[in-house]
N, C-alpha and C positions, 0 to 999 in steps of 0.2 A: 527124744525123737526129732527127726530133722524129714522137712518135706522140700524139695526142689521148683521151684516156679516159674517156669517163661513163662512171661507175662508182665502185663504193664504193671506193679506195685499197688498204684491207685486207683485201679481197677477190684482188684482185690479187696481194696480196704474199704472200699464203699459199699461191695455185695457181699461184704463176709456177713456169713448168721452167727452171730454173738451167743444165741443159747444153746448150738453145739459146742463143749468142752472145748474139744480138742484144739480149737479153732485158737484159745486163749493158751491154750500149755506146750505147742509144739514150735519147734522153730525154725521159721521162714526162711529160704536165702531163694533170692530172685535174679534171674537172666532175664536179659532182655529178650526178645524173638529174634529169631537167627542167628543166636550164641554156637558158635561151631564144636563138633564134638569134643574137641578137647578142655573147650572152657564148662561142658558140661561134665564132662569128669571129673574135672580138678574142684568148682562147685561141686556136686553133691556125693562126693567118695563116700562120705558117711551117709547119707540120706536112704529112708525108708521108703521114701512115697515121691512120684515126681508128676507135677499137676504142668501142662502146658494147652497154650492154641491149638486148636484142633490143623492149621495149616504148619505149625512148628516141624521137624524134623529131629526124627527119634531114633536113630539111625541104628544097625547092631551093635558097630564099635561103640557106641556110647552105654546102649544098654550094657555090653560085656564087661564096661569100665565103671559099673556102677554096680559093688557086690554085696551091697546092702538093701536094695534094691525089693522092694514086695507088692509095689501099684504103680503104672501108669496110667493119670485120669485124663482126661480131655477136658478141657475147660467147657468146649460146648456137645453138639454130639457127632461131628467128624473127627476119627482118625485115619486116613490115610496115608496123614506123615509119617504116622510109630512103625516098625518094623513090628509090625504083631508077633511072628512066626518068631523070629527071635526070642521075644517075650515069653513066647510058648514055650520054647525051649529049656529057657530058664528058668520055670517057673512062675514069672511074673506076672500078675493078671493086668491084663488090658481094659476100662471101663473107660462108658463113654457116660454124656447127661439125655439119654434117651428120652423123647418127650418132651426135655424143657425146653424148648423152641419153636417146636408145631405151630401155634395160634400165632405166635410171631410172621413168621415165614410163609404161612398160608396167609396175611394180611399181606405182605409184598408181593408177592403171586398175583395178586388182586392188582394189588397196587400197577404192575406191570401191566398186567391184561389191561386195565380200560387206558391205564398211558399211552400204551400203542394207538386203543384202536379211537382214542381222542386226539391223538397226536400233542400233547400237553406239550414236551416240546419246543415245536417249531410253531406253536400256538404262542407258547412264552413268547418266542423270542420276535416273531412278530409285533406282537402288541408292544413291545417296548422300544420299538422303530417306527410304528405310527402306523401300521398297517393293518390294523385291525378287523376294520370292515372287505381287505380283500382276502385275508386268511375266514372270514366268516363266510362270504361270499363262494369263494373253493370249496369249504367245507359243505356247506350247504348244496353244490350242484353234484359233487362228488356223493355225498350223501356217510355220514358217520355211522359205522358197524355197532348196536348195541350189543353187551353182552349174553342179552335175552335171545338173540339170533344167532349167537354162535354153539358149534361145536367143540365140547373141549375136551382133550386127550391127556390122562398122567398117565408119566408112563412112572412106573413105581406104585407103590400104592403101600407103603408104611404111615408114619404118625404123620407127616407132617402132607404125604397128598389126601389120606381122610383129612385132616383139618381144612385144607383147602377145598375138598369136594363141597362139606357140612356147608362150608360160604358159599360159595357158588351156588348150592342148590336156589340159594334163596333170590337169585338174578334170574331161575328161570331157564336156563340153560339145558341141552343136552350134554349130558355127561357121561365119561366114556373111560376105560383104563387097561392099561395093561400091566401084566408082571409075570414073572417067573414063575407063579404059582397060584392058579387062580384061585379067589375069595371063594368063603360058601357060600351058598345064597341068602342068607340072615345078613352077613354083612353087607353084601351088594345093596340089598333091598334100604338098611339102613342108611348107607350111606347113598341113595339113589346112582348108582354108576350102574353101567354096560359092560362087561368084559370084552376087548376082544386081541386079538392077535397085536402084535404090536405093527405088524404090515395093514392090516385093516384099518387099524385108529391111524395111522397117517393118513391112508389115503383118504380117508371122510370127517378127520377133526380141522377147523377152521385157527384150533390152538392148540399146540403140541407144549404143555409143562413136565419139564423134566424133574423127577422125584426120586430119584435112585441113588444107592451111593455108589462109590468108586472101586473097581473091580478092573482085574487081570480081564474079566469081558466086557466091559462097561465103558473102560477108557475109550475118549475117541468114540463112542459111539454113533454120536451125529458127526458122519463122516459124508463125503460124497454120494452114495445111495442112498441112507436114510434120509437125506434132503431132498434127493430125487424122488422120493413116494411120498413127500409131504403137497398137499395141493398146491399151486401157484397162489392163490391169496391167502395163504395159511403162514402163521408166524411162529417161531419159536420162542418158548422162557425158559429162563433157567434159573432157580433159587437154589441149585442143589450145590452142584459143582463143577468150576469151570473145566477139569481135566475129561469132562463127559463130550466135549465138543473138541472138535476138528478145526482149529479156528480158521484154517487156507480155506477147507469147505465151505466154511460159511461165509465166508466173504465172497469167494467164488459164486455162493446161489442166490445170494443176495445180488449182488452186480450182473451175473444174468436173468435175472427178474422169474427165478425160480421158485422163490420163496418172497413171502411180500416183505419180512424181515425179521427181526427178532428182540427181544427185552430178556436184558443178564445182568444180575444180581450176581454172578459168581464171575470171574474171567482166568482164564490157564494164562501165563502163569503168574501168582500172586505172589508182592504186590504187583499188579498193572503199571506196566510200563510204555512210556509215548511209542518205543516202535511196535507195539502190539500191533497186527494188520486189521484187527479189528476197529480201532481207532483212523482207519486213513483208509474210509471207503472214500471213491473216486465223487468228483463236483453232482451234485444232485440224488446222492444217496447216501447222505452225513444221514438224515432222520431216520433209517432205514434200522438202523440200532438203538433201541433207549438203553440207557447203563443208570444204573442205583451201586455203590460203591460197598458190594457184599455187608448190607445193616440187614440185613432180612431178620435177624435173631439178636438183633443187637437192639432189643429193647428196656425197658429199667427190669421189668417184669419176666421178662426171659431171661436175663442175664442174673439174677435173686436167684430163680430157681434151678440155676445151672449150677449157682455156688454151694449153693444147699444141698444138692446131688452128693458132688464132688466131696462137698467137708463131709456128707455123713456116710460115704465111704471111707472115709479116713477113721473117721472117729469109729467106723464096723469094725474095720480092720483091727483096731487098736483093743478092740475087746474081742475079741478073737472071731468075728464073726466073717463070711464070705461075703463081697460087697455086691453089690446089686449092677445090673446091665454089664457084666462082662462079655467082652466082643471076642475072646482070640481062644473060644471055648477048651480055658482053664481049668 
């Protein structure tokens, strides 16, 4: 048996679980990330299983060139890149690592929220130009937003915006959500959120976090109107994914003082590159953006239990069993 890996090698060798078999009898051959389809054919012509980044590209000429073929996993739990429907097609199942990133992800959520509204920042970088006491002095006349005072909006509401509500509750916040298909009331209640429209939670959340994955309606969704029904001191997050934003948009409403700004953990298109427009907002609204360089899930403990996902599909499969979180309903 032969499995396929974009992916960093040493990545690998440090989250592999030893006491799944499989992990020790099957064998490896590795691409880098952004191996093009043909070096992905010619690598895994024999291969059973093909594990990559969830931001990799899975393209159909590759799946077609690949007729051995029985799993495509995600290293973590976006696929976007894989051509699913292809997959489908083929028979191939699609899984992703459902779950194992939640408490990760909802920690940078957090993490982003008070960054904003402490401005961490342009507070850094004050203080180490000596100006400490007039970045404190601002701050103080200005007056710093807690997060006990605000409004906050997911819009999604899967594993990883519960995980972030469960934190939040405990700052004291009103909490607020929207999705495609409202929760029952046992869950609401437990995870203390609000249902509402996704036009209502703009208009009354003080923090719009985006929580959804990437869809044919999704893409671009924070486009020129959604921003415009966001309140004037209201910011956006994003830990999800960057293809969910508009990025002309939000430069645009940031620069006319439509929105107070935003924190993103993901950015379209990855990796981020210097002429992204988001990077070159104009003199006096550089802070107006925080960026975290997509680790939201990239921690020792999330990244264990994504590999443990992943080998013990492999290791299902191998004994003939259906693997668990299939996406491209095989």
């Amino acid at each position: 048996m032969k499995i396929l890996i974009i992916g960093a090698e040493d990545r690998y060798a440090r989250h592999m679980p030893e006491d799944i078999p499989v992990t020790r009898t099957i064998e490896k051959i590795f691409l880098p990330r952004g191996a093009s389809d043909e070096e992905i054919i010619a690598a895994g012509k024999d291969c059973e299983f093909l594990a990559a980044d969830p931001m990799t590209k899975v393209s159909r000429a590759a799946i077609e060139g690949l007729p051995h073929l029985k799993m495509i996993h995600s290293e973590g739990v976006g696929f976007n890149g894989f051509d699913v429907e292809a997959a489908r097609e083929a028979g191939i199942y699609v899984c992703n690592c459902k779950g194992a990133n939640a408490g990760a992800v909802a920690e940078q959520t957090i993490l982003l929220i008070l960054g904003f509204l402490r401005q961490v920042t342009e507070g850094d970088r004050r203080e180490r130009i000596g100006e400490q006491m007039q970045m404190k002095e601002a701050m103080m006349v200005k007056g710093l937003k807690e997060v006990s005072d605000c409004k906050i909006g997911l819009i999604g509401f899967g594993d990883i915006a519960k995980a972030t509500a469960e934190r939040l509750h405990a700052f004291g916040c009103e909490l607020y959500y929207s999705s495609l298909h409202r929760k029952d009331p046992e869950t609401e209640k437990a995870f203390h959120v609000t249902y509402l429209t996704q036009e209502e939670l703009l208009s009354v959340c003080d923090v719009v976090s985006l929580h959804c994955a990437v869809t044919d309606d999704t893409r671009n969704m924070v486009n020129a109107e959604f921003l415009t029904r966001m309140k004037r001191e209201a910011f956006l997050v994003n830990t999800a994914r960057g293809d969910l934003v508009d990025n002309e948009a939000l430069v645009q409403a940031i620069v006319e003082e439509r929105i107070a700004g935003a924190a993103l953990d993901t950015v379209f298109p990855e990796p981020t590159t210097i002429e992204n427009p988001l990077l070159h907002l104009p003199e006096g609204f550089e802070n107006r953006i925080l960026f975290s360089p997509h680790v939201g899930g990239a921690t020792a403990s999330s990244m264990k239990r994504s590999h443990r996902i992943l080998w013990q599909a492999v290791q299902d499969m191998t004994e003939g069993r259906r693997p668990e979180n299939i996406v491209n309903q095989l």
